[in-house]
N, C-alpha and C positions, 0 to 999 in steps of 0.2 A: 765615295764620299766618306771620309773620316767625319768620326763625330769624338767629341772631350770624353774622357776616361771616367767612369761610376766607381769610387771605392766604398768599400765596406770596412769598418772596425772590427767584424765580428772576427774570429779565426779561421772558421769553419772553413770560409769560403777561397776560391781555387785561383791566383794571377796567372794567366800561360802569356804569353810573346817568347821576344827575344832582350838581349841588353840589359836594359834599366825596367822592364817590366818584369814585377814579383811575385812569388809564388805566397801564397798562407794558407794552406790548407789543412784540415786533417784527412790525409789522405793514404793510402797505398803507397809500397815503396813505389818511384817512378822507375821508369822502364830506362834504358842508359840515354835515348833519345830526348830523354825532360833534362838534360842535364844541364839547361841554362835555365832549368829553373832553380830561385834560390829564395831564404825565408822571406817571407815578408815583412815589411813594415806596415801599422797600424795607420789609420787617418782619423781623424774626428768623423764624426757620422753629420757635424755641420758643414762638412765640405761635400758632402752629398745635395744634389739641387733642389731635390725633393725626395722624399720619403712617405710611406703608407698613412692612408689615412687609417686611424685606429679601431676603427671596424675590416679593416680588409688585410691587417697586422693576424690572422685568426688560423688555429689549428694548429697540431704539433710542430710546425718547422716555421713559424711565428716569430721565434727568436735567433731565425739565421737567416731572413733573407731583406729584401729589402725592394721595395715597389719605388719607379722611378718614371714620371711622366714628361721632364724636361726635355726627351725628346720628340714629344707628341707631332703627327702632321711631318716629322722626316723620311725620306723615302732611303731605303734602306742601302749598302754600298753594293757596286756591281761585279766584286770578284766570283769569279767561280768555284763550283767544287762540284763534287762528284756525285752522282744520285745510284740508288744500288742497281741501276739495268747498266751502267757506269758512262751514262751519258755526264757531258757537262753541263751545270745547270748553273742558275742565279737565281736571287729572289723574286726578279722579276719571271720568273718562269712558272711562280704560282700566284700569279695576279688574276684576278676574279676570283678567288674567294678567300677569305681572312688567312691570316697561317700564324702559326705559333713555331717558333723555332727557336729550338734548345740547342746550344754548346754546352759539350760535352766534352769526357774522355774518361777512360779506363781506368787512367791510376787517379782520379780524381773521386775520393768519397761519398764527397754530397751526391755529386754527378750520380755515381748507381746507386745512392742511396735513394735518387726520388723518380729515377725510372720507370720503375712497375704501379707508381702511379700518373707519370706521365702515359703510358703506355695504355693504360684502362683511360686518361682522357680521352687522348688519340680513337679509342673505338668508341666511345659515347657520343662523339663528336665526329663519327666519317658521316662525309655527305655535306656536313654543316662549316668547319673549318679544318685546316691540312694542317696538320702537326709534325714536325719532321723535327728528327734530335740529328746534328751534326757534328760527328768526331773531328775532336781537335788533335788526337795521339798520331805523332810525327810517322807512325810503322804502318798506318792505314788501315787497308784489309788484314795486314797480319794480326795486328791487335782486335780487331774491333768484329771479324766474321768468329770466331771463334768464340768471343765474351756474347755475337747473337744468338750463337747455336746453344751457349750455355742456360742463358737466361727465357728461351723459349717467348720469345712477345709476338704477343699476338696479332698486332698491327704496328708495333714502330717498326722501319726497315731502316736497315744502315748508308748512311751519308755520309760520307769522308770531306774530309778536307785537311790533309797531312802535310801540307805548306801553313795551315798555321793563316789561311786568308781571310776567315769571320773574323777568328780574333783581332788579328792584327788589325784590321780594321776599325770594329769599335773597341779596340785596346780592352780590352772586355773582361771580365772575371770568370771563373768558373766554378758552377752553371752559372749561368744565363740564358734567359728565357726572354724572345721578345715577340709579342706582339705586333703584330700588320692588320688592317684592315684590306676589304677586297682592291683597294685601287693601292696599295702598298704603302701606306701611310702609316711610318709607327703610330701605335696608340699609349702602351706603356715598355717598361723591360722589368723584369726582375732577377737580382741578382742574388746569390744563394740557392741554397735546395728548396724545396718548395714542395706540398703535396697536392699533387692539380687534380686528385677523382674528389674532393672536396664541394662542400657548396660555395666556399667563400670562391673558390678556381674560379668555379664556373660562373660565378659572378664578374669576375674578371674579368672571363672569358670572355661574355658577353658582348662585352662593351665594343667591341669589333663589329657587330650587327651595325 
């Protein structure tokens, strides 16, 4: 299921596809494989469908991301991608219990900039809900086993998806973070970096229960 495209005005934030979808990021050079990524263009933040309420706009990365419920109650698209024992999975593969799942990729700033607190949610939260961050860098394992070994996490494990099938799906920014509840129903998405070991996250978080 394709769902309508979430933009953001802010810069910060990461466009990946292919074509007519843009990149704006502040980010790392890209690797030769991002090569159809290109600048972006800006949107008004009124063509967003909804936006944070202003208690849940809170904590350092406050002014680059962007909370978005107008998908609430959609059940998520059925492409595959890779799980790290390198089976093939979907998201219906973690149905019974809520999941957060972050795109990602490498030469993407935000993206490692709010890892190592996604990573510290990820273990606050085993047991409770499955957090899984999924590389969108076109080189896979080459890229993404090397940047695990570097960064040492404690509980995220690497997810590929080097076709490029989350995004392309919900035509997506990058990060992006969404939301599932246990029977797979989005609840929200956020787009931008984000720092999830917070209380405002977990408030967030919650809302999956």
């Amino acid at each position: 299921m394709f769902s309508r495209p979430v933009f953001n005005s802010r810069p910060i934030i990461c466009f990946v596809g292919m074509g007519l979808l843009v990149a704006g990021c502040d980010r790392k050079s890209p690797a030769p494989e991002q090569a159809n990524v290109v600048a972006a263009n800006t949107v008004s933040a009124d063509e967003v469908a909804s936006g944070p309420a202003p208690d849940e706009a809170t904590g350092p990365a406050a002014s680059t991301e962007k909370l978005d419920r107008s998908y609430k109650g959609e059940s998520g698209p059925t492409v595959a991608f890779t799980a790290p024992d390198g089976k093939s999975v979907t998201l219906a593969s973690f149905k019974g219990k809520p999941l957060l799942l972050n795109m990602w990729a490498t030469w993407c700033a935000p993206c490692v900039a709010e890892m190592p607190t996604l990573d510290a949610a990820a273990k606050s939260l085993a047991g409770k809900v499955q957090v899984i961050a999924v590389s969108q860098d076109m080189q896979g394992a080459e890229k993404v086993t090397p940047f695990f070994a570097e960064k040492t996490f404690t509980t995220l494990k690497p997810y590929l998806d080097p076709k490029l099938g989350l995004s392309l799906a919900y035509q997506a920014n990058l990060p992006t973070t969404i939301l599932y509840d246990s029977a797979g129903k989005e609840v929200w998405r956020m787009t931008g970096g984000y720092e999830w070991n917070t209380p405002a996250a977990a408030k967030l978080i919650a809302e999956a229960s």
